[in-house]
N, C-alpha and C positions, 0 to 999 in steps of 0.2 A: 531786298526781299529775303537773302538766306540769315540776317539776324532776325527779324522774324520768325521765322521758321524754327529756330534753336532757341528763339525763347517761348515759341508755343510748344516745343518737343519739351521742354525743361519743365514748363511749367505741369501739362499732361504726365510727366512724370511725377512731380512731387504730390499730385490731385489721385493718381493711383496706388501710392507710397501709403497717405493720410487715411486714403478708405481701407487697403488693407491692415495698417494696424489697427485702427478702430475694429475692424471685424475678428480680430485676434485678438483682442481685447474680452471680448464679448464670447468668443468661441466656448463652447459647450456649457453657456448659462441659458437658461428660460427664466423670464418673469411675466407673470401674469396676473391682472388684475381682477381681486375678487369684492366681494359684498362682504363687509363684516361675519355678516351673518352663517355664512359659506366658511369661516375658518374653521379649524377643530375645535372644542370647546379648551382644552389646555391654554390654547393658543388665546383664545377669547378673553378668559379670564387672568392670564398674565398683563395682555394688553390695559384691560380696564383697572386692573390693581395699579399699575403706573401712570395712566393717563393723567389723575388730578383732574378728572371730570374731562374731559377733550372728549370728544365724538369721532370715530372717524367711520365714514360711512364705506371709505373703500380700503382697501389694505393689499398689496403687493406681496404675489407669493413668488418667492424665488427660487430655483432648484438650480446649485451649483455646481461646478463643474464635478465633485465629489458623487455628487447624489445629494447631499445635506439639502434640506429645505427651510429657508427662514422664512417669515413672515414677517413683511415691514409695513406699519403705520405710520405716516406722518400728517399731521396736525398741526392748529395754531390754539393759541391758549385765548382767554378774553382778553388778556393786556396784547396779544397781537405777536406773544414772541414764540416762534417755533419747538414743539416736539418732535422728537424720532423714537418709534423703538421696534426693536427687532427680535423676534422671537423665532426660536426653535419648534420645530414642527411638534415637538413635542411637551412645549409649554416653558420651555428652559428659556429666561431671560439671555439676549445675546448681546444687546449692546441697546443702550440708554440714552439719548440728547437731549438735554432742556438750555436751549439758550437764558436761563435763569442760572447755568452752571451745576444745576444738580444733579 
């Protein structure tokens, strides 16, 4: 019975270990999901310049540990392969992925 015991203590240890660095991970971000529609228009019109026609009906606003807020989009194209883009609150491109590599 007492290895039992010290492998359910071990393991309840390493399950308490897991959630708190995940939640350390995570510490002083918010993201929250908006309507296109609902971005700032900066924000709007960077997204649609780089889409190459992608829809995205919902878009992720994230406010970082900083204060900085990006806006991310992600998308599939009609051939089926993945977008990302991430834009600054203020319409500044931040970062780009087209699994086409571009």
């Amino acid at each position: 019975m007492r290895p039992q015991k010290q492998i359910g203590s071990g393991l309840l240890a390493v399950v308490i270990g897991l959630v708190m660095a995940v939640s350390g991970c995570t510490e002083g971000k918010k993201e929250v999901g908006l309507k296109f529609a609902d971005c700032p228009a900066a924000v709007q019109k960077t997204i649609i310049d780089h889409a190459g026609g992608v829809q995205f009906p919902a878009v992720d606003k994230e406010t970082k540990k900083d204060g900085r807020v990006v806006y991310e989009a992600k998308g599939k194209k009609a051939d089926g392969k993945e977008i990302e883009i991430k834009v600054a609150a203020d319409g500044r491109l931040v970062e780009f992925k087209d699994e086409d590599g571009d």
